[in-house]
Biopython code that builds the backbone (N, CA, C, O; Angstrom):
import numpy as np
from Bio.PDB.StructureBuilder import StructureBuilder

atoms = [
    (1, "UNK", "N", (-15.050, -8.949, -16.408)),
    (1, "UNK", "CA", (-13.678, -8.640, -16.745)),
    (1, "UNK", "C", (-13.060, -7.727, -15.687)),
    (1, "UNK", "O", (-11.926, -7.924, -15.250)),
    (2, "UNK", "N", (-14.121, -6.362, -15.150)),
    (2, "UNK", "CA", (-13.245, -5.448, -14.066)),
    (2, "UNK", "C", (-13.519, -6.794, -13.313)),
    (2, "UNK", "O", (-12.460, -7.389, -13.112)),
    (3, "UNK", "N", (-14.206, -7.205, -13.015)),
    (3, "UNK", "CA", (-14.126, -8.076, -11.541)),
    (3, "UNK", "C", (-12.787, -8.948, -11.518)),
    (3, "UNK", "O", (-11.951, -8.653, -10.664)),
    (4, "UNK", "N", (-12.576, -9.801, -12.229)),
    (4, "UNK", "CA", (-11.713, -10.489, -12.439)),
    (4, "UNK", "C", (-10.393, -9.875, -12.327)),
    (4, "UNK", "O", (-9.504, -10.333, -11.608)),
    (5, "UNK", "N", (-10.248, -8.522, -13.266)),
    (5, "UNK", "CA", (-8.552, -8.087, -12.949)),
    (5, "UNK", "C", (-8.396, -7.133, -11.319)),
    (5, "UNK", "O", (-7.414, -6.673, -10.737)),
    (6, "UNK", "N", (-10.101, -7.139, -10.951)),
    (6, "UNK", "CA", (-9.442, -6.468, -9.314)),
    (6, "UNK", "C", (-9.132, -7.191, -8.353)),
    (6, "UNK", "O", (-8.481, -6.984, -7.329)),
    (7, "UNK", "N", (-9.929, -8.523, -8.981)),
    (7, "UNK", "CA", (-9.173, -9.574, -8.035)),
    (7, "UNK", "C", (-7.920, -9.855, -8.127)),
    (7, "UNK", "O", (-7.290, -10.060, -7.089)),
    (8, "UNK", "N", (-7.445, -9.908, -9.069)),
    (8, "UNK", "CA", (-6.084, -10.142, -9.419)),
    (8, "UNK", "C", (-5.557, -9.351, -8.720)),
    (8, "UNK", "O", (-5.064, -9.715, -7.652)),
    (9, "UNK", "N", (-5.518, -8.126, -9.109)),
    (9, "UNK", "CA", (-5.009, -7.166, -8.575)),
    (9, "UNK", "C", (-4.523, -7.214, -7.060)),
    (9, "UNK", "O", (-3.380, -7.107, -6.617)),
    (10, "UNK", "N", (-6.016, -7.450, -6.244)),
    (10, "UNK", "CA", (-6.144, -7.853, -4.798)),
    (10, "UNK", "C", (-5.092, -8.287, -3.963)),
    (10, "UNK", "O", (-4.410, -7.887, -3.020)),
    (11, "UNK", "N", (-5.345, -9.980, -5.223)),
    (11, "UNK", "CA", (-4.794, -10.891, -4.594)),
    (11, "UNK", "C", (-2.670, -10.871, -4.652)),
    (11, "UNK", "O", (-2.025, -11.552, -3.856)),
    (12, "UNK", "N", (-1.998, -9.981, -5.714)),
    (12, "UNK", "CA", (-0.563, -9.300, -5.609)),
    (12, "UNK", "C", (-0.646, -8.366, -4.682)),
    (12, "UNK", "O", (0.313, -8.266, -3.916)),
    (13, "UNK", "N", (-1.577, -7.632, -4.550)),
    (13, "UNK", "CA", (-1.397, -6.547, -3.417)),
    (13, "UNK", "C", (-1.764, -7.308, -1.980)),
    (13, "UNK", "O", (-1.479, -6.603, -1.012)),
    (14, "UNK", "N", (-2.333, -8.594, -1.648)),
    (14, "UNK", "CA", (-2.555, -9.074, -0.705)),
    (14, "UNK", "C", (-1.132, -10.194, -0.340)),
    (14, "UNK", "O", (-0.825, -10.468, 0.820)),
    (15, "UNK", "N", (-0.479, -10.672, -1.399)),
    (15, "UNK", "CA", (1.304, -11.429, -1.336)),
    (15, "UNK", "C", (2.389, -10.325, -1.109)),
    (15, "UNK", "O", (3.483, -10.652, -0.648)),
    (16, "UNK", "N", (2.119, -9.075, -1.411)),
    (16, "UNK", "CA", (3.399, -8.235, -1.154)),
    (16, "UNK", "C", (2.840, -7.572, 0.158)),
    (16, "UNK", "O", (3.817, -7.150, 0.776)),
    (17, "UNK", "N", (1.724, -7.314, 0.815)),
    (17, "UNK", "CA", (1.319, -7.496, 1.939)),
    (17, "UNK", "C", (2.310, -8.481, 3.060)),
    (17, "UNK", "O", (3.226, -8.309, 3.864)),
    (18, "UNK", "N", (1.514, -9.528, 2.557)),
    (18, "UNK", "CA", (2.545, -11.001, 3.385)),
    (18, "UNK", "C", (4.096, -10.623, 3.598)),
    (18, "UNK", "O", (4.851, -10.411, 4.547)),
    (19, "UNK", "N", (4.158, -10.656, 2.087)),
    (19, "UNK", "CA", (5.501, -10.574, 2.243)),
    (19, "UNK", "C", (6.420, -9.033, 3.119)),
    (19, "UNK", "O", (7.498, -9.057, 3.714)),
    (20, "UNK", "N", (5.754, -8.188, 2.948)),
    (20, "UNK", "CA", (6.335, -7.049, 3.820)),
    (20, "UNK", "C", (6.186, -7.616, 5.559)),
    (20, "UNK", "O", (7.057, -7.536, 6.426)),
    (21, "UNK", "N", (5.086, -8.069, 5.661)),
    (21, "UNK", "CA", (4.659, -8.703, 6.845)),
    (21, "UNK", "C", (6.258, -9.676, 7.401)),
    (21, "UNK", "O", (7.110, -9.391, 8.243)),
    (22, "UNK", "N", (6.167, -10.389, 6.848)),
    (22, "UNK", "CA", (7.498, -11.559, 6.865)),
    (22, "UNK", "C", (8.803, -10.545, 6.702)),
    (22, "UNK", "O", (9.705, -11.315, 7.032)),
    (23, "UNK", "N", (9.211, -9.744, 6.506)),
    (23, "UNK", "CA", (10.142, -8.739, 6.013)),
    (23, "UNK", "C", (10.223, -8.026, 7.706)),
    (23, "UNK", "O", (11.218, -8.132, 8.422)),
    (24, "UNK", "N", (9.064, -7.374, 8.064)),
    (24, "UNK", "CA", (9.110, -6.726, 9.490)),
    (24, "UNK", "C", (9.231, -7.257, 10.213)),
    (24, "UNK", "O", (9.827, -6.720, 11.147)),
    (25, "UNK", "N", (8.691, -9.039, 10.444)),
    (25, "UNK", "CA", (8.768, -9.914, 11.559)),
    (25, "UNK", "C", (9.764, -9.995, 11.599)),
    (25, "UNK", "O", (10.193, -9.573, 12.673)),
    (26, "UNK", "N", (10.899, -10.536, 10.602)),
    (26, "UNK", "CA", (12.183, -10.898, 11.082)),
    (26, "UNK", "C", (13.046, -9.788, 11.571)),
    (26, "UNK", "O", (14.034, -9.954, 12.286)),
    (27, "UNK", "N", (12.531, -8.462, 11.066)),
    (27, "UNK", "CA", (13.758, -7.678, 11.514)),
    (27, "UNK", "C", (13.071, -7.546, 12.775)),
    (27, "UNK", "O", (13.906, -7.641, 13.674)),
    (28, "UNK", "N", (11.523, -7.310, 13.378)),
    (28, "UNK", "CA", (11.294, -7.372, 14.529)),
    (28, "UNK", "C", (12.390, -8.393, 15.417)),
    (28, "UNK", "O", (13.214, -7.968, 16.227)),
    (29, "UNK", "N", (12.212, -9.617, 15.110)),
    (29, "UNK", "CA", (12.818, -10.460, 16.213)),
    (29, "UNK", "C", (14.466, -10.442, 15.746)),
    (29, "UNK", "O", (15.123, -11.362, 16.234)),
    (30, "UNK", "N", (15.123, -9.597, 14.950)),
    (30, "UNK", "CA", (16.314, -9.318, 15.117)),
    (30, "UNK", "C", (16.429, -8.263, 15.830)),
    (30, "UNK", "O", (17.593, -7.956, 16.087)),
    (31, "UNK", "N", (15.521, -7.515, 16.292)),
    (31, "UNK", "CA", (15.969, -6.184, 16.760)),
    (31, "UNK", "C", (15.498, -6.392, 18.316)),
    (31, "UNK", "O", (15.503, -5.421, 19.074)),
    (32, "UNK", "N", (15.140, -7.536, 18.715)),
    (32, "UNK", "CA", (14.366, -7.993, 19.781)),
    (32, "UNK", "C", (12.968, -6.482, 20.393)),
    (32, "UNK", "O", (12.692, -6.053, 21.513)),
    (33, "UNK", "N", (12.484, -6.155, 19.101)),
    (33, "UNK", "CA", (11.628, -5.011, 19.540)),
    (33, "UNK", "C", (10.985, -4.638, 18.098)),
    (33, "UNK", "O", (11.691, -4.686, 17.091)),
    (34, "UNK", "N", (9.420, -4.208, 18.028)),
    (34, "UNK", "CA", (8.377, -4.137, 17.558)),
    (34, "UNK", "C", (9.178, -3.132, 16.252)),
    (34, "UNK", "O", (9.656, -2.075, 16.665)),
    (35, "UNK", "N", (9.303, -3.368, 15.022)),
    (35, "UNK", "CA", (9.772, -2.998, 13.939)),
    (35, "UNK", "C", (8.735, -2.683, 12.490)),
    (35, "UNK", "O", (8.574, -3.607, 11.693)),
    (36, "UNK", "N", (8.292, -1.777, 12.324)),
    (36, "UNK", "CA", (7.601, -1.253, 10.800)),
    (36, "UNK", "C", (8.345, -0.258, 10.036)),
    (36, "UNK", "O", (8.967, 0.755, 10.354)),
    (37, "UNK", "N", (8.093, -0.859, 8.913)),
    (37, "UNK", "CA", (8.857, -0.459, 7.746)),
    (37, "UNK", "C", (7.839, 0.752, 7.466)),
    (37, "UNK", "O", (6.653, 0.437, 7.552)),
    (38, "UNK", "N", (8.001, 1.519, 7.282)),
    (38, "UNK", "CA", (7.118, 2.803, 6.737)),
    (38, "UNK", "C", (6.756, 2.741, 4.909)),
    (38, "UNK", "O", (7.282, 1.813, 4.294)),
    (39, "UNK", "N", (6.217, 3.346, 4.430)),
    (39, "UNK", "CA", (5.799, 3.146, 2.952)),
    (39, "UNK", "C", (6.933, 3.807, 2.273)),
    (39, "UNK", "O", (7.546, 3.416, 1.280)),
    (40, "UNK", "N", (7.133, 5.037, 3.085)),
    (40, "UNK", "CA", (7.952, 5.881, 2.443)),
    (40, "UNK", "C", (9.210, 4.872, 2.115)),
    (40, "UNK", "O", (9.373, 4.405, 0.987)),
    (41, "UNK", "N", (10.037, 4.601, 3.165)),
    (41, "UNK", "CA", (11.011, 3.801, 3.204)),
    (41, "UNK", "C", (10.986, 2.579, 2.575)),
    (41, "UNK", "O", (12.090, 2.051, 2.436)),
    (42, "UNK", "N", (10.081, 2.017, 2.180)),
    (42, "UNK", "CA", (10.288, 0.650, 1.193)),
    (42, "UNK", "C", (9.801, 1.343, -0.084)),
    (42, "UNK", "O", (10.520, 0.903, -0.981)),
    (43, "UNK", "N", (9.046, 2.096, -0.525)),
    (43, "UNK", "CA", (9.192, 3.022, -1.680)),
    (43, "UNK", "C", (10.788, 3.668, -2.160)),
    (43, "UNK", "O", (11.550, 3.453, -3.102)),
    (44, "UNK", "N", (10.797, 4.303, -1.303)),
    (44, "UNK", "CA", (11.984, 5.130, -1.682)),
    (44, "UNK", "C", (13.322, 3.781, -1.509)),
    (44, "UNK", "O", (14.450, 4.196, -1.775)),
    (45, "UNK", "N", (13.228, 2.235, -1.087)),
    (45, "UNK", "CA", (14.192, 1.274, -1.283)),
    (45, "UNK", "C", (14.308, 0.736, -2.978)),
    (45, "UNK", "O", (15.241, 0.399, -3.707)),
    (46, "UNK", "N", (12.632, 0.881, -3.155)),
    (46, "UNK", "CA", (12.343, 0.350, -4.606)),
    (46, "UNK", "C", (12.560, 1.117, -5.748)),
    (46, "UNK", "O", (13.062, 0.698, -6.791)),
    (47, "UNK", "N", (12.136, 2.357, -5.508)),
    (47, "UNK", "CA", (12.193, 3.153, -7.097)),
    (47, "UNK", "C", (12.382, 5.202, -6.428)),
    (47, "UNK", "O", (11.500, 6.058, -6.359)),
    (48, "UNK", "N", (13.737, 5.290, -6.105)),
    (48, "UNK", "CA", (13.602, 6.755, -5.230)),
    (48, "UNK", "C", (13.208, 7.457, -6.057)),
    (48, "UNK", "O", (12.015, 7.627, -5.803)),
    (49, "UNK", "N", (13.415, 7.880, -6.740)),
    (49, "UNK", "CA", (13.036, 8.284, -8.189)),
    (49, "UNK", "C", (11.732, 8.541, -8.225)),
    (49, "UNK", "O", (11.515, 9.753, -8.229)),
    (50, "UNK", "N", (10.871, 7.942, -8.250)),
    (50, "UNK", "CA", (9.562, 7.704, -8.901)),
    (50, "UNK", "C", (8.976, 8.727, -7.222)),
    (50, "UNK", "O", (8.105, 9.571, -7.433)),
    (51, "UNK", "N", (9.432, 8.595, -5.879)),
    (51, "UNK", "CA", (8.647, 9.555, -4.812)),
    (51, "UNK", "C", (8.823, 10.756, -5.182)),
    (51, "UNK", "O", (7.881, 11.536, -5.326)),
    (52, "UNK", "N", (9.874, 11.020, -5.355)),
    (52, "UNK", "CA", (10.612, 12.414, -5.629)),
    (52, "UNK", "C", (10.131, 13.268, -6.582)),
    (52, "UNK", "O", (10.260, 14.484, -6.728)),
    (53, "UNK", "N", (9.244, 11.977, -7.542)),
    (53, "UNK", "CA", (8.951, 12.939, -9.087)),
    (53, "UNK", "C", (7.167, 13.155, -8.132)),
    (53, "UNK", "O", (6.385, 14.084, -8.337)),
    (54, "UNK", "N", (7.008, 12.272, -7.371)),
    (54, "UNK", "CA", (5.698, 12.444, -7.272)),
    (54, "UNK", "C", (4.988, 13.857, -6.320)),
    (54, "UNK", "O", (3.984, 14.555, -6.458)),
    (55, "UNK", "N", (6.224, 13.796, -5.241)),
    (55, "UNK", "CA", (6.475, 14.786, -4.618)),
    (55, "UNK", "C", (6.041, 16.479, -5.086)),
    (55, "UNK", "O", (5.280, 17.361, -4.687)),
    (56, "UNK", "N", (7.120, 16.260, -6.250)),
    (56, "UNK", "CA", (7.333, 17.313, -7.191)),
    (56, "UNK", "C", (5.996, 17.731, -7.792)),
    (56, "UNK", "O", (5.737, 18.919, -7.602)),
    (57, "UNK", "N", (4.991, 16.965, -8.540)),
    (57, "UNK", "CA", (4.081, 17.126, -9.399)),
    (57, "UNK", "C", (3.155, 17.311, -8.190)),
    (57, "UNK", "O", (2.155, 17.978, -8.455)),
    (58, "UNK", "N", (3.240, 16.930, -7.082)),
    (58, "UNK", "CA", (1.825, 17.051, -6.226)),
    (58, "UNK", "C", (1.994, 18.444, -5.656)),
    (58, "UNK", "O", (1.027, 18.989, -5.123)),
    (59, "UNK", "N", (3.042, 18.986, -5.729)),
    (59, "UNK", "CA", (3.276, 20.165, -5.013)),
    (59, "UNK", "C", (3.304, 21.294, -6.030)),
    (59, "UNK", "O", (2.952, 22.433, -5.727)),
    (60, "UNK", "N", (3.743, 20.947, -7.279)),
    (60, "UNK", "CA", (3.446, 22.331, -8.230)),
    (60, "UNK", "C", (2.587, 22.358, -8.426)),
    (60, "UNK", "O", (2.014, 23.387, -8.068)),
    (61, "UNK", "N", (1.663, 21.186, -9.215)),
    (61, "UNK", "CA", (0.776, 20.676, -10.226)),
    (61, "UNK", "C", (-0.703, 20.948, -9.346)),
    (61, "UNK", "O", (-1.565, 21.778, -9.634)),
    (62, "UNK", "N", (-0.708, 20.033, -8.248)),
    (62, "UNK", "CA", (-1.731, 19.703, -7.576)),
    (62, "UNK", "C", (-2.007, 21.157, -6.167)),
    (62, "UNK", "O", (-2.250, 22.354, -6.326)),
    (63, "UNK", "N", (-1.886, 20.610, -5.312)),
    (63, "UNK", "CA", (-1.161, 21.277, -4.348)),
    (63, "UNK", "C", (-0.518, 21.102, -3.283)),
    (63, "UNK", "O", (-0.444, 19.982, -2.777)),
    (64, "UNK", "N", (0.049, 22.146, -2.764)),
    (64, "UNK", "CA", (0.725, 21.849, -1.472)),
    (64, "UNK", "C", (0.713, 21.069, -0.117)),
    (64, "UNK", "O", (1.195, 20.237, 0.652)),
    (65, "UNK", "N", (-0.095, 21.872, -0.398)),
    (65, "UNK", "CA", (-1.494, 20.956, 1.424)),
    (65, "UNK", "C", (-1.589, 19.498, 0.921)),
    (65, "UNK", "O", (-1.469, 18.566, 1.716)),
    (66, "UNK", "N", (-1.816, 19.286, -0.467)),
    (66, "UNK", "CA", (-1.795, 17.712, -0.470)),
    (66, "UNK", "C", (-0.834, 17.101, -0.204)),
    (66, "UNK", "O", (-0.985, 16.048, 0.416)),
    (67, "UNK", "N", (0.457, 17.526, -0.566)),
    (67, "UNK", "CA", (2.004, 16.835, -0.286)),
    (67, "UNK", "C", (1.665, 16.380, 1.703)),
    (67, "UNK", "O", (1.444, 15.443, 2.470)),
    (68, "UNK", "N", (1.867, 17.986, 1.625)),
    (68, "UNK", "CA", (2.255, 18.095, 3.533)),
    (68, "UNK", "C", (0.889, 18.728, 4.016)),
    (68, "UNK", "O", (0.413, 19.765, 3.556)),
    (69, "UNK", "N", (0.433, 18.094, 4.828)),
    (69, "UNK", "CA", (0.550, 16.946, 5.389)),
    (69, "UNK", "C", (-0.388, 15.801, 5.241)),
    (69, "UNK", "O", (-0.545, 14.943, 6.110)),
    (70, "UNK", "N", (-1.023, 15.832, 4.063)),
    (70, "UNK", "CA", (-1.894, 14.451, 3.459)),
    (70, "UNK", "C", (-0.990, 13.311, 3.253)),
    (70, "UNK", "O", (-0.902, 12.362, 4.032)),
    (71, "UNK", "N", (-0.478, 13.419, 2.418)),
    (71, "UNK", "CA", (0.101, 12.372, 1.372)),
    (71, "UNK", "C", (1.079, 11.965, 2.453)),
    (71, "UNK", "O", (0.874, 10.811, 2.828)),
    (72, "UNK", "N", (2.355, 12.737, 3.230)),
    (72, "UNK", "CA", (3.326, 12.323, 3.809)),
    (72, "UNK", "C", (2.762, 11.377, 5.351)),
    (72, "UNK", "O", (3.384, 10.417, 5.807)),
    (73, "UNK", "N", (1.269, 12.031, 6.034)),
    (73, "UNK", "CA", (0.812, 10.758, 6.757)),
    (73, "UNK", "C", (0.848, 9.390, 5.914)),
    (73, "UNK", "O", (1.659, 8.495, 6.150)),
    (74, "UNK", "N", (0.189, 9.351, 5.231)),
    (74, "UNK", "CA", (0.199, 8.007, 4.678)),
    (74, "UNK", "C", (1.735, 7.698, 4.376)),
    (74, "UNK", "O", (2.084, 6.705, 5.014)),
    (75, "UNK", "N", (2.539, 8.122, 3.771)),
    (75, "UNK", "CA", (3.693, 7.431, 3.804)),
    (75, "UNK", "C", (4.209, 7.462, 4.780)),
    (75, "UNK", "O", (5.393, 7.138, 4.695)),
    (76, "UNK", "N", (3.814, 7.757, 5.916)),
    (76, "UNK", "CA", (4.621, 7.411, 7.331)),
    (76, "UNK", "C", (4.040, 5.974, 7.885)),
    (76, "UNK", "O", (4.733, 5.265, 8.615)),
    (77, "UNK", "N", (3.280, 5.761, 7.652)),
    (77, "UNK", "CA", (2.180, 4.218, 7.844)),
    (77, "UNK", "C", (2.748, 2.694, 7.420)),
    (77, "UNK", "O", (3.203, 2.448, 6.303)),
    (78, "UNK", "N", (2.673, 2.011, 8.182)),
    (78, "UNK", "CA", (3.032, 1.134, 8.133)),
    (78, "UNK", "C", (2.794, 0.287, 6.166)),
    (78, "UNK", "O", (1.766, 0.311, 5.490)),
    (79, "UNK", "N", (4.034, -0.286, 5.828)),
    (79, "UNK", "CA", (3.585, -0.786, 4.465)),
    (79, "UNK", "C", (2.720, -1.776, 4.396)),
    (79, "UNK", "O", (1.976, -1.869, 3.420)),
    (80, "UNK", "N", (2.687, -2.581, 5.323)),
    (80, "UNK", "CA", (2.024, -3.741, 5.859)),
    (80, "UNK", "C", (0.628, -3.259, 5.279)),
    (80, "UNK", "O", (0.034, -3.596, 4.256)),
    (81, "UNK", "N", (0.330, -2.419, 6.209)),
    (81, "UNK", "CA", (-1.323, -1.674, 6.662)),
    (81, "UNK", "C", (-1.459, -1.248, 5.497)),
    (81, "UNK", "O", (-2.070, -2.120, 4.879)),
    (82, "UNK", "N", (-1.176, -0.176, 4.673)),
    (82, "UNK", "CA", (-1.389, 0.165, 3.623)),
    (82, "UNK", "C", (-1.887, -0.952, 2.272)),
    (82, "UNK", "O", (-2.954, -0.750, 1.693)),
    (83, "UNK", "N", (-0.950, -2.147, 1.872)),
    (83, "UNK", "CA", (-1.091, -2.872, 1.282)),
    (83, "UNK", "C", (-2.266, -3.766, 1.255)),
    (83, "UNK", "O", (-2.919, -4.186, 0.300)),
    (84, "UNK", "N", (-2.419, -4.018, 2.914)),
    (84, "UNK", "CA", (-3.695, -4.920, 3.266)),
    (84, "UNK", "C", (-4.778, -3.921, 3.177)),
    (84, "UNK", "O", (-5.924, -4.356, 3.062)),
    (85, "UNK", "N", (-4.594, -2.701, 3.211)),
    (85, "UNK", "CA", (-5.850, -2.144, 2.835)),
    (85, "UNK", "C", (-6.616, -1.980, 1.516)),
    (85, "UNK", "O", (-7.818, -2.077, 1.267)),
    (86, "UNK", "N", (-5.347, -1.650, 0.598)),
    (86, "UNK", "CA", (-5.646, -1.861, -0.815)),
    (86, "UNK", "C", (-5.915, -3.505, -1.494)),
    (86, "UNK", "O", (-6.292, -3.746, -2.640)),
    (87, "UNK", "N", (-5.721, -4.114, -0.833)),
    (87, "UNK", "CA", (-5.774, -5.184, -1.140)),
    (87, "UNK", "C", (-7.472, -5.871, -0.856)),
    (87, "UNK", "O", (-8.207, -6.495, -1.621)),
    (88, "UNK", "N", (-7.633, -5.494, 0.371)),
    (88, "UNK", "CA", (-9.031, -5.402, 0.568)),
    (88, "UNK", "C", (-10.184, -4.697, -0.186)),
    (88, "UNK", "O", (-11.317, -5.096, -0.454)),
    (89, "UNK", "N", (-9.607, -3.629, -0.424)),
    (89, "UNK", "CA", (-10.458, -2.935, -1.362)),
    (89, "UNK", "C", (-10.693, -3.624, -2.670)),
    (89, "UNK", "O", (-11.843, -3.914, -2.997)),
    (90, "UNK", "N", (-9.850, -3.852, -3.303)),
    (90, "UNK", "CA", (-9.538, -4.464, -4.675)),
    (90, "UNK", "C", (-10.330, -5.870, -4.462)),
    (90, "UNK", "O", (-11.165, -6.347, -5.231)),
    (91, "UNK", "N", (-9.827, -6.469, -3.119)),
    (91, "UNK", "CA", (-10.765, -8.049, -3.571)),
    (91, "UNK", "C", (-12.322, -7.804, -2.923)),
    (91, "UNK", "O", (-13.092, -8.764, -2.926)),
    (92, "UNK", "N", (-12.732, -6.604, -2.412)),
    (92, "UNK", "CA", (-13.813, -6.341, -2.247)),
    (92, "UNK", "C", (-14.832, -5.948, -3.843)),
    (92, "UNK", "O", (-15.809, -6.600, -4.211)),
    (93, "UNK", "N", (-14.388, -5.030, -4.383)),
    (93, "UNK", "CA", (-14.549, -4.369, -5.813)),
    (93, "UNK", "C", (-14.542, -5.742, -6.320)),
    (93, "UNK", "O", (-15.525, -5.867, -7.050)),
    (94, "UNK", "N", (-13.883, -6.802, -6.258)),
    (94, "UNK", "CA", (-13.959, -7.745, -7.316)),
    (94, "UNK", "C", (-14.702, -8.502, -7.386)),
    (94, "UNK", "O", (-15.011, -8.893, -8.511)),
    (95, "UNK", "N", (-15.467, -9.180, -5.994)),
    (95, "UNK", "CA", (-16.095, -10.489, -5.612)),
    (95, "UNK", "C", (-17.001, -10.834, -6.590)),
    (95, "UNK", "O", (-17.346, -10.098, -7.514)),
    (96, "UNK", "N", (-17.386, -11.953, -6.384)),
    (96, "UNK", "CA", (-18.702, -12.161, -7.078)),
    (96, "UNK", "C", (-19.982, -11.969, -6.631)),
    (96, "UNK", "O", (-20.279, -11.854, -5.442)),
    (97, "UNK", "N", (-20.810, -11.930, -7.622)),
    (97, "UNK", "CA", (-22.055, -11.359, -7.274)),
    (97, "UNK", "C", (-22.943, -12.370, -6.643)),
    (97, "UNK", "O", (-22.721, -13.574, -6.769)),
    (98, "UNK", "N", (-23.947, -11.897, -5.966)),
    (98, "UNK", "CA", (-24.713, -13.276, -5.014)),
    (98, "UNK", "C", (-26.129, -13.119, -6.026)),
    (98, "UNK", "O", (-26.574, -12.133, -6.613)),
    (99, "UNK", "N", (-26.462, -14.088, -5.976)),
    (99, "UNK", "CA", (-28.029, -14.460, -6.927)),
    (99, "UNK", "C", (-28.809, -14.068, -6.249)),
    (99, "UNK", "O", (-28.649, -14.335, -5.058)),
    (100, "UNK", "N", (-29.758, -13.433, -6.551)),
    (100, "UNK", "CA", (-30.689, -13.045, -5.599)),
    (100, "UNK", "C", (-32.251, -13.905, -6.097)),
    (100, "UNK", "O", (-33.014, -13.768, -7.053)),
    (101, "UNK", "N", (-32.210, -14.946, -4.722)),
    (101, "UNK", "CA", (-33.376, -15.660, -4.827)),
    (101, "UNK", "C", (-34.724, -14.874, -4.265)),
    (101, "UNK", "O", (-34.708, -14.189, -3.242)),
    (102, "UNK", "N", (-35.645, -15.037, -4.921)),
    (102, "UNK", "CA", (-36.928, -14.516, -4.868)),
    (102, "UNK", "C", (-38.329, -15.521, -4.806)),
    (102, "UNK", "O", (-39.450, -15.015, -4.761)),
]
sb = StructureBuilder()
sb.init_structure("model")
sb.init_model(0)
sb.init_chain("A")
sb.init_seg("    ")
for serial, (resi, resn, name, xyz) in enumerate(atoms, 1):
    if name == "N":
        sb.init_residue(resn, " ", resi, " ")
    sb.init_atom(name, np.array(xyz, "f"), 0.0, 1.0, " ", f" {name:<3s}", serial, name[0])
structure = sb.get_structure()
């Protein structure tokens, strides 16, 4: 059952991958020059709200040093990269198991 929903999982985090992919190419070849969307910036396109609160709780709640400068590298990173990484992870965690002949 985990196996199954991390694949799942994987495999949406491996299409919105693509699709950010297809999203940067074109503005690449509209901009006639090498173009990445940052996490922050397609986050904060989707739900601003939801960084801002996260921001907030990582910096009272958690701590500081985690906001700046942990957390804000990664949202400077390409969305692409990020996605395909989680995505890997997830369909890694999920695979199936190999029989082990003896």
């Amino acid at each position: 059952m985990i196996a199954g929903t991390s694949r799942f999982i994987g495999f949406w985090l491996l299409a919105a991958a693509i699709v950010a992919l297809v999203i940067d190419g074109t503005r690449t070849i509209a901009a006639s020059a090498l173009v990445w969307t940052s996490l922050a910036k397609t986050w904060f396109q989707i739900h601003a709200g939801s960084l801002t609160a996260l921001q907030v709780v990582m910096e009272k709640n958690v701590h500081p040093l985690l906001w700046n400068p942990a957390m804000t590298t990664i949202l400077r990173m390409p969305t692409v990269m990020i996605l395909a990484i989680f995505a890997f992870l997830f369909l890694r965690i999920g695979r199936p198991r190999r029989d082990v002949l003896e």
